[in-house]
N, C-alpha and C positions, 0 to 999 in steps of 0.2 A: 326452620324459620327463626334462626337462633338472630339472625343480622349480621352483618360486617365486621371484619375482626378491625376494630377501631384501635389502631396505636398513637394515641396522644402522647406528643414526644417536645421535649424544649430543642428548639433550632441550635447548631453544633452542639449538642449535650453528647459528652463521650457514651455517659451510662446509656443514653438512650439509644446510640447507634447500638451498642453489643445488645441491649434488648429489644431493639427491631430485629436486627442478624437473628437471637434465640425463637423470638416467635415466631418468624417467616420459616425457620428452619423448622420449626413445629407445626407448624400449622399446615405447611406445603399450598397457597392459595393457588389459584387457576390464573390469578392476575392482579396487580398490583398497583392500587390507586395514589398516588401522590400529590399534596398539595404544590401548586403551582401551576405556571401558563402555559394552557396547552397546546399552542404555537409552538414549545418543544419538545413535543411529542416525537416529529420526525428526527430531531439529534439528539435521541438517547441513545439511539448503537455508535455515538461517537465516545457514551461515557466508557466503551471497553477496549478502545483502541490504544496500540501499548504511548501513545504520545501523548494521552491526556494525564497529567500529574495534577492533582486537587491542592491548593484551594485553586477553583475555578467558577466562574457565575455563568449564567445567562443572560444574554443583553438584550433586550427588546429594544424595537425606537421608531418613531414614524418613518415612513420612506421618503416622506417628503421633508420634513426636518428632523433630523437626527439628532439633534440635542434633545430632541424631546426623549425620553429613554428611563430605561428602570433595569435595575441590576436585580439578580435572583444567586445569590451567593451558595457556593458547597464547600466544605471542608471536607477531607479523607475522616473525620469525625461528625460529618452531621447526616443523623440518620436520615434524612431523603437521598444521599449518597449510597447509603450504606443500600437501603432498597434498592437504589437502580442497579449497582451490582449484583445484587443479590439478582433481580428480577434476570438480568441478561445472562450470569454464569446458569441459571435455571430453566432457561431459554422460556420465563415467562412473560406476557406482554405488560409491559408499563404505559400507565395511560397518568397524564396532570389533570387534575380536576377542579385547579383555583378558575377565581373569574378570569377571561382570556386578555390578556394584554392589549388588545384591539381596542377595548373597552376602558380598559383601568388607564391606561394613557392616555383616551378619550376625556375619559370624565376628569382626571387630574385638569386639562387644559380647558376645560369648559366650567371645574370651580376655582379656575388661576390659584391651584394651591402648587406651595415651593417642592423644586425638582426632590425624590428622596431616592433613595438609593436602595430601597428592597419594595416592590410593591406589597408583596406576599406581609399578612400580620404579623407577627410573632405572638408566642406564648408571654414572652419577658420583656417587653416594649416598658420604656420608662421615661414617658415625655407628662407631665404634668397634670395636661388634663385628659390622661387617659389614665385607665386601673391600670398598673402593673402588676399581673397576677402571682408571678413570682416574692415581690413585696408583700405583698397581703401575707400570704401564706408565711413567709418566713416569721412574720411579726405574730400573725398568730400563734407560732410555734417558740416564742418567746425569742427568737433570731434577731438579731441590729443588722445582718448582713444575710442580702439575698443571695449571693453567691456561697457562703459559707453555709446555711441551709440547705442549696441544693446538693453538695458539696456528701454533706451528711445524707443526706434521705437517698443519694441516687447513688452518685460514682462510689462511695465507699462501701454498699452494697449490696450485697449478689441476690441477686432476683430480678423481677419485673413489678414496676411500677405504675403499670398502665389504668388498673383500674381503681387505686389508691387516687389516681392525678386525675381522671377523668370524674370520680366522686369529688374529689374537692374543687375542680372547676365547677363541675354543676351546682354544687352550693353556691359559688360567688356568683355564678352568672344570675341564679335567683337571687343573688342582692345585691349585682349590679346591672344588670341586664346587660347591652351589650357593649357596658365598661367603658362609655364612650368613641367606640371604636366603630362610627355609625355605620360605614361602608361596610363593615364584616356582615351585616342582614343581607345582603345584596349577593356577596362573595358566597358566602356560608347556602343561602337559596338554590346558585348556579353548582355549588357542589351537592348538595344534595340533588339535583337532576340526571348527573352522573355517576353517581353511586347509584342509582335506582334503573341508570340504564346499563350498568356493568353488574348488577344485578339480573336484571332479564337474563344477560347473552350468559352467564355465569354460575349464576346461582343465586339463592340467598341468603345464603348463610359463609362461615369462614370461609368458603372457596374467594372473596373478595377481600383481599385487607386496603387499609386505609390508613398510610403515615400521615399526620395531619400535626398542624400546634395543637395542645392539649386543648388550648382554650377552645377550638371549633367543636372539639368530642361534642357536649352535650346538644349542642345545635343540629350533630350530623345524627342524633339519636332522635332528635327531637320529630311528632310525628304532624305532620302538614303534608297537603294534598299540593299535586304536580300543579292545579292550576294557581295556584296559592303562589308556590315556588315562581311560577313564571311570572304571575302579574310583578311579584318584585324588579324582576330582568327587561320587564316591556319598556320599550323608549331608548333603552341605554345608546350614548353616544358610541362612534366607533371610530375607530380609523385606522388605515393600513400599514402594518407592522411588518419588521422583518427581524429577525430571532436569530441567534449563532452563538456559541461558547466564546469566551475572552476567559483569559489569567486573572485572576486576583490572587488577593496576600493577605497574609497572615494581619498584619496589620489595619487594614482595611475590616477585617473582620470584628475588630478591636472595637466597644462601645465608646472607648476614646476617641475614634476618628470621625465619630458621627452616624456610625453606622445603628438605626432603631433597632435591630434585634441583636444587636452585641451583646460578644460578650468581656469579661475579663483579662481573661487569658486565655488567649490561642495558643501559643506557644507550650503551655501546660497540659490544656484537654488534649492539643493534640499528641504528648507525651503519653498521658494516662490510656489513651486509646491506642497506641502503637505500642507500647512496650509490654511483652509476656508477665512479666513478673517485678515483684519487687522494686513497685515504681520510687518509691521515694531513695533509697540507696541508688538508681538510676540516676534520678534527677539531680540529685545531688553530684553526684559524679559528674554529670555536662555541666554542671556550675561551675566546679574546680577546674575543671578542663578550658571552660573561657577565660578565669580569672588566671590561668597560667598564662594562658593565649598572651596575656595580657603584662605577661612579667611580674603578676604576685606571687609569693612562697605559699604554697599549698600542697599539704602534705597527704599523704592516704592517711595518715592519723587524725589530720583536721576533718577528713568527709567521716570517717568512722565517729567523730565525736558529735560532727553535724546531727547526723543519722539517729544516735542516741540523744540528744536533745532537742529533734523535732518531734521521736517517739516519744518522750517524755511528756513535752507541752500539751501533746494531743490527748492523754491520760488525763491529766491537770484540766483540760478544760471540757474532758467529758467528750470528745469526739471517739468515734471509729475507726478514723484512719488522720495520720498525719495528714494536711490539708498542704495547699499553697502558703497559708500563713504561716502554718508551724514551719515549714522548713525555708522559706523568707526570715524568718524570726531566728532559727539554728544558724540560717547562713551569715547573716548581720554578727550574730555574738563572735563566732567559732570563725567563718573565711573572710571576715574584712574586719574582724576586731572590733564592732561598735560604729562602724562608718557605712553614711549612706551612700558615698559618692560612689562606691564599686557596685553597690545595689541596683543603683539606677540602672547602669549598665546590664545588668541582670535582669530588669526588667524590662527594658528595651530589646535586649538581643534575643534572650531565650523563654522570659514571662507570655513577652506578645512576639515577636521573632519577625525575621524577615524571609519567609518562605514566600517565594510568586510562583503559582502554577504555571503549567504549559497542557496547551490544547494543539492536536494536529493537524498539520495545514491543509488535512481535507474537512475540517470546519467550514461552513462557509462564510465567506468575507467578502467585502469589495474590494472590486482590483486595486485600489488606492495603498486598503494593507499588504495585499498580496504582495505587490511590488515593495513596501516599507519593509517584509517580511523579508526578501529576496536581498533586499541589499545589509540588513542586518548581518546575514548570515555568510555575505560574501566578503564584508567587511570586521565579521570576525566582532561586533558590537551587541552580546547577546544582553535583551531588556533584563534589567536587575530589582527586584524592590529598596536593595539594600544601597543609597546614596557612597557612588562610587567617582573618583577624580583621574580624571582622562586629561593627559598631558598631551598636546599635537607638536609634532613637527613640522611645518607645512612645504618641506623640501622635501619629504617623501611620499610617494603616491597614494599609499594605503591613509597617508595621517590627512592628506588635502581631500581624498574623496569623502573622509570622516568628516571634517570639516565643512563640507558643503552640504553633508546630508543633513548635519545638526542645523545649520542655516535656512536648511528649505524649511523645516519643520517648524521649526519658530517661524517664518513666513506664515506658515498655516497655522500656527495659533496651537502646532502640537509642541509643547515645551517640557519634552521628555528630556535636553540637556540646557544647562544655561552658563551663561560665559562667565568663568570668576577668576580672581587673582588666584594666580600659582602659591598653593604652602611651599613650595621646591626651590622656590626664587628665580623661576622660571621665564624668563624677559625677552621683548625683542618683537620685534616683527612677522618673524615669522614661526612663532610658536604660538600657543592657545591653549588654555587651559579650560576645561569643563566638567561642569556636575550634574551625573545622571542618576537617575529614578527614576524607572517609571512605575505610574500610578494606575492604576484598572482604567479610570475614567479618559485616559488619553486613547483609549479604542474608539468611545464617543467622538473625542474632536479628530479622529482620525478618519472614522465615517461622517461626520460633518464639512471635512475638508474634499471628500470623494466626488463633491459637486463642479470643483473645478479642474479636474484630471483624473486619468488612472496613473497616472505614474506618479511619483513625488516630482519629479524632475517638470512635469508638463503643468501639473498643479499649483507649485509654487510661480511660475512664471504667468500664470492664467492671473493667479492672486494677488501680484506683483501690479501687471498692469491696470488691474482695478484698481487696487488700493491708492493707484499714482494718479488715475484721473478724477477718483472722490477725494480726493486731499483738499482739505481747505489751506492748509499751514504752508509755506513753503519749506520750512523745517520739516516738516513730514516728507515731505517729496526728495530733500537732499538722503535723509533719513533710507529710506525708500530704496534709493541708486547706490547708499553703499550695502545694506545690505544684500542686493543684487550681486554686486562684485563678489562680495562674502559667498554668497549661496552658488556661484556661479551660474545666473544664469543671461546668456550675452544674447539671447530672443527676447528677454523683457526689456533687458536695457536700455535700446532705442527709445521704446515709448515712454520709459519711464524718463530719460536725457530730455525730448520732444517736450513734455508736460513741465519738466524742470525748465528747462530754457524760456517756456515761454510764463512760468508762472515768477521765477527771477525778476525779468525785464518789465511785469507791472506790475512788482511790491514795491514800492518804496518807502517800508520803514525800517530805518536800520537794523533796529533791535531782530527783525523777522531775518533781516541777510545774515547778521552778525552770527545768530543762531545756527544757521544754513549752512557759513561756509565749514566751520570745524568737521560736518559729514563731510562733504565732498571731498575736504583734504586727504581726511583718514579713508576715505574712500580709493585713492590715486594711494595712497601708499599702500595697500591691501592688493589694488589690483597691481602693481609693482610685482608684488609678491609673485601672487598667482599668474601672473604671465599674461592678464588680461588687458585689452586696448583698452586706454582712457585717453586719448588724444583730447575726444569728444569734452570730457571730465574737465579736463585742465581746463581748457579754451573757457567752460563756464564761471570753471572754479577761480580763475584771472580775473574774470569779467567782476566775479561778485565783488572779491578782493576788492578791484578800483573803486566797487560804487560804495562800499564801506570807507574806505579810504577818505574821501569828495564829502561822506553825510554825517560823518561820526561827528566831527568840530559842532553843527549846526545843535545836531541832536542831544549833545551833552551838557549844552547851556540852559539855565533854570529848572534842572530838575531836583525835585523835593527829594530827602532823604530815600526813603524808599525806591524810588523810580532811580536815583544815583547808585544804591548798592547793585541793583539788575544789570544799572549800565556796567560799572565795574567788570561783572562777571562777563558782561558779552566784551568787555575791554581783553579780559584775560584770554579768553577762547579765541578772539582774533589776534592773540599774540602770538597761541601757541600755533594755530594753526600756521600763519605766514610762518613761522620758523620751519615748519614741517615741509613748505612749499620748497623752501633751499633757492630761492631767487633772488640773484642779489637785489636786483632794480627793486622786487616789492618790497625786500624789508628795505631798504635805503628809504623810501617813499615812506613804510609805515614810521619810522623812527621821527622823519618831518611831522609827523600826524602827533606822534606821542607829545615830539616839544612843542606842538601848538597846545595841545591841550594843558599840558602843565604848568606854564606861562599863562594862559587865559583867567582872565578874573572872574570871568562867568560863569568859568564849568564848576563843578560840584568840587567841593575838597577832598572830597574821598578818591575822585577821579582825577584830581590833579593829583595829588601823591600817590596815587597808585601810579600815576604813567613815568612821575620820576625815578619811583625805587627799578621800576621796568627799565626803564636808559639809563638806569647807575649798575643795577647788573649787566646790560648788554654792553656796558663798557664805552655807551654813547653819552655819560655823561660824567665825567671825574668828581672827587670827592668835594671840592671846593664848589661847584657849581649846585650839584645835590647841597651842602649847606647854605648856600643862598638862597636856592628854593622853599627851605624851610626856614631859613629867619625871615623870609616875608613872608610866610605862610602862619608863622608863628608872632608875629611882630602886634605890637597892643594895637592897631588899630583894627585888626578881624574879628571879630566877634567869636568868644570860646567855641564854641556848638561849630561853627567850621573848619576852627582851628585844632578840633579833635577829631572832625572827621577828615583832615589831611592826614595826623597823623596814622589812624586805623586804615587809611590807605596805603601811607607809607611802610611800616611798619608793621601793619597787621595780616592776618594769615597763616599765623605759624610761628616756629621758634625761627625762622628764617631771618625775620623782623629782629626780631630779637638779639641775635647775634648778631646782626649790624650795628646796632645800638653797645651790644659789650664791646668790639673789635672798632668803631669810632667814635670814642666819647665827645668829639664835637659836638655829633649826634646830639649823645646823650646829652649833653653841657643844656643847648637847645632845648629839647623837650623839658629838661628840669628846673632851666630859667623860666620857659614861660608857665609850666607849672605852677609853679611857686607864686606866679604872680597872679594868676586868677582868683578874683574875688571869690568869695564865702558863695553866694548865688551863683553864683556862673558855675562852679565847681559842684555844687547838688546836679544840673543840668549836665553838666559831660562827663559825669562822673560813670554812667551804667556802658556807653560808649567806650573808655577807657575802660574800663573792668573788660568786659568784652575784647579788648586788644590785647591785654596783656595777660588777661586768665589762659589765652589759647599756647604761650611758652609753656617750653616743658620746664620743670620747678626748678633745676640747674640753672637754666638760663635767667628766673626769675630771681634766683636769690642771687647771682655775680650781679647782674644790675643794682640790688639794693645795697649790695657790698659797696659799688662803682659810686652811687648816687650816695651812701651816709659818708664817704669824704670828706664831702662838705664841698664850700664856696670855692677850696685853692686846688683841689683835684678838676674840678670843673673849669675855671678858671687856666688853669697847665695845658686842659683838653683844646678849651678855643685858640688859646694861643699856638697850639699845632705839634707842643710837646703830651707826648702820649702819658700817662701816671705811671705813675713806677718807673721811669727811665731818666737818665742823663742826659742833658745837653747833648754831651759827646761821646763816643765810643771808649769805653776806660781800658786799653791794652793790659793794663796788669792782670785785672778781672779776667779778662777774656783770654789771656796764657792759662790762666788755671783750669781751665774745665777740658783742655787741648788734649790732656792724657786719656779722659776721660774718653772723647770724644773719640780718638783713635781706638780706645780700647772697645767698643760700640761698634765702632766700624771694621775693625779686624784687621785696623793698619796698624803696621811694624814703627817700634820707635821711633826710629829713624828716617821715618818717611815726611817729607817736606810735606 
């Protein structure tokens, strides 16, 4: 009647897995209790399958809403791992004896508290107003750091410290009771029912052990009668769960990612718990070995010296073994000289690391992954934690089916890749650049997506045509039909074309088409690509065109500052799109639209000089005419305030502007005349306007202009007159003999060549 061999253990603690392994190996029990939900009970003989690689979780989640969910994380170092091994190489039974997931996702939704990511407690939770047990203890032991604490008492080590940590939780629990952690009375009750019943079938004594947080020990000692236990349990909400293995990562484990029972460094514990021997010369050594990866000079003399001054620190500060810090602190002096910047990277790749487990595809999952599983692997697209950059071609089959799978997914809201500029200088049409990682949590919106298909391919088309008939925007819906093209899928298209055509034909405000058409354009040029029919596409994408065309003049009269810079932008997006269209008739049409605007006295000045510097690069309007538009634009009868926002139209956007103004001091002449001439007030007033135009040049282009403009009155004066500065009247032949040798000798012509 000695009781349960209770191993109080901290969640991933290295020392604690090798002292769960020591006592199980000792003790030999009949059966193996472990905290956690015992919905996974039935997929513990998947923990010995050779395809399951840790870190890996359990996922719980309602059946009917899948978002609803809670992860149950394992590292190849955390002792509830280390048990279900043990238990299954010993061919003994494992049973979970936390409250059952049916429940604890129940009641989460029934106290609307925020989704978390481990339902299970932990021993070292460190959210504010709860005890962090871990804390306590180290501060007691005169520690500023709870990880360096444990660091000392546990992994440095050898022994077992189970009934050291089970005495000092029972002390805090009698002086904090249950440390705020109110639900633990409830959880801690339903495990004691289950120890008492694997007690029956069992025994009573160590034929039972019990890997548990330390923090439960004294609760699961503690002596209360069954009906006690139960009344806590009576009532509980519930609801119907379904359970299976998913991947996680190192990372993910990390208390930086959010995770409540994190820790520090996974990347290290899980060093300390893999390697035989002579951990710190190890770790040490994969430091050097990244930092070469990486193109630093590092010597075997640099780790050797490492090694001696992390052993050294560790002396110096009273420890037992070189810790994470000491040889962080060795690496910084000795392999990066004093600098953090190689550090960080040490602590990102190998501190916390990017390990993703894999579990085998007799896990069970919904057909939805199944099939996402199927095509990963046909596709040669294996999930990675570590953010990787996927270049497409989409003239080869493997890179377009790629292409479409990422599109579906993002359709369904799983944003395992996302679309970025090429670092490669990667351009064109038919190439795509993408950035993958995936995250543990996209299993969730993977099984959340299962609702509307088993396939990717049937799913994204299901969700395609929802998403077109709930659209309020017509921007969403143009939105909508190119992603379609993109994802390939030519069964949604229709209804999403149907809902587009008819929700076009009764919006009539511009800004909403204006919006609209840049999708559809980019849409016809995609499906170009891919070989898909847009006939349909065009016909709308024309139509919108026209009624942009007919509404813009109306729409861009009296609008206030604000409402003028929006129009602007939807000015620019229906520019670039007609160009994309390649129609002569529309851009001919839209060119009339631009000189009506520009010309107009009503429209906003930001939008009239935006649409001239537009027909002075499209070559629809010569230099002479662009300077008339701005000397009435600029002329003392307009009032500053719009005579500034002509020019941030004109001119503004870039060094683009800018370099107009250096290459025609006409231009410039202009802007400096009427500059100069704005009162004292008027100049407080368009002054922020001006900053804002010309802050966005890049500082070359800023300083030739101040160069251009301190001339003075006869360099400006040379400009209007139509002589450029710095030049002659006339061509001077003597000058231009001399540079002739020059020029040949550049061009790799022979003397004597005419």
């Amino acid at each position: 009647m000695t009781g349960p061999l209770l191993l109080g253990v901290r969640h991933h603690g290295p020392g604690s897995a090798r002292a769960v392994r020591r006592a199980l190996d000792a003790a030999g029990p009949r059966i193996v209790l472990i905290e956690g939900p015992p919905e996974a009970d039935a997929l513990v003989p998947l923990a010995a399958e050779e395809g399951m690689r840790p870190p890996v979780a359990l996922l719980a989640h309602v059946v009917d809403e899948p978002g609803k969910s809670a992860f149950w994380p394992f590292a190849e170092f955390s002792p509830e791992w280390v048990a279900v091994r043990w238990a299954l190489a010993h061919a003994v039974p494992v049973r979970f004896i936390d409250l059952p997931a049916a429940h604890s996702l129940a009641m989460r939704d029934a106290e609307d508290a925020p989704n978390e990511t481990d339902e299970a407690d932990q021993a070292d939770q460190a959210e504010d107003v709860r005890v962090d047990p871990l804390r306590v203890l180290a501060e007691t032991a005169g520690y500023d750091d709870a990880e360096r604490w444990w660091e000392d008492v546990v992994e440095h080590r050898e022994g077992d410290a189970f009934a050291a940590l089970g005495e000092a939780m029972g002390a805090l629990r009698e002086s904090y009771g249950d440390g705020g952690h109110g639900r633990d009375l409830v959880r801690e009750a339903y495990m004691r029912l289950q120890v008492r019943a694997a007690q029956k079938e069992f025994g009573s004594g160590e034929e039972v052990a019990v890997v548990c947080g330390a923090w439960h020990v004294p609760a699961l000692r503690q002596k209360t009668t069954v009906a006690a236990d139960r009344a806590l349990l009576k009532g509980l909400p519930k609801a119907k769960v379904d359970m299976t293995w998913v991947p996680w990562t190192h990372r993910r484990l990390a208390r930086a990612g959010g995770y409540g029972a994190g820790i520090e460094s996974p990347g290290w514990y899980g060093h300390l718990f893999s390697v035989p021997d002579r951990p710190v010369e190890r770790w040490l050594t994969k430091i050097a070995g990244l930092l070469r990866d990486e193109d630093r000079i590092v010597s075997s003399a640099h780790v050797i010296e490492a090694v001696r001054l992390a052993e050294s620190l560790a002396v110096m500060r009273g420890r037992p073994l070189a810790g994470l810090t000491e040889t962080l602190d060795a690496v910084r002096a000795v392999l990066c000289e004093g600098s953090d910047v190689p550090l960080s990277l040490i602590h990102d790749k190998l501190v916390v690391g990017d390990v993703l487990g894999e579990v085998p595809e007799s896990a069970p999952a919904v057909p939805l992954q199944r099939d996402l599983t199927r095509q990963q692997r046909t596709l040669r697209l294996k999930p990675a934690a570590l953010e990787k950059e996927l270049d497409l071609d989409l003239r080869g089959d493997t890179d377009a089916a790629r292409s479409r799978l990422l599109h579906r997914l993002r359709l369904l809201g799983v944003d395992w890749g996302e679309p970025a500029r090429s670092t490669r200088g990667s351009t064109g049409t038919f190439r795509e650049t993408w950035r993958l990682r995936w995250e543990p949590e996209l299993s969730v919106r993977v099984a959340e997506a299962g609702v509307w298909g088993t396939t990717v391919l049937a799913a994204a088309g299901a969700k395609a045509e929802s998403d077109a008939v709930a659209a309020t925007a017509l921007a969403d819906v143009t939105a909508l039909a190119e992603h379609c093209l993109l994802a390939g899928l030519p069964d949604a298209l229709p209804v999403v074309m149907r809902v587009l055509a008819d929700r076009a034909a009764l919006d009539a405000d511009v800004g909403h088409l204006a919006q609209a058409l840049p999708a559809l354009v980019r849409a016809l040029r995609y499906g170009d690509v891919r070989g898909t029919g847009t006939a349909a596409l065009a016909e709308v994408a024309t139509g919108l065109a026209e009624r942009v065309f007919v509404g813009l003049p109306p729409a861009c009269a009296g609008l206030d500052a604000d409402a003028a810079v929006e129009m602007r932008g939807h000015v620019d997006a229906v520019h670039s799109a007609v160009a994309l269209l390649e129609r002569a008739e529309l851009g001919e049409r839209w060119r009339a639209v631009l000189r009506t605007l520009a010309a107009r006295d009503s429209v906003a000045g930001e939008i009239r000089g935006r649409c001239a510097r537009i027909l002075l690069d499209e070559g629809a309007l010569d230099d002479d005419g662009a300077a008339r538009l701005m000397g009435l634009a600029l002329s003392p009868g307009t009032p500053p305030g719009e005579a500034a926002a002509w020019i941030e139209g004109f001119v503004g956007g870039g060094s683009g502007g800018g370099l107009l103004l250096v290459h025609d001091e006409r231009l410039l002449a202009l802007v400096d005349a009427w500059l100069t001439g704005v009162s004292g007030d008027a100049f407080t007033d368009v002054l922020p306007l001006l900053r804002r135009t010309f802050s966005a040049y890049e500082s070359g282009v800023r300083r030739t202009l101040g160069e251009l403009v301190g001339r003075g009155p006869a360099a400006s004066a040379s400009a209007v007159s139509g002589v450029p500065s710095g030049f002659a009247g006339e061509l001077d032949p003597d000058r231009a003999d001399a540079v002739v040798p020059v020029v040949r000798l550049l061009l790799g012509v022979g003397a004597g060549a005419g």
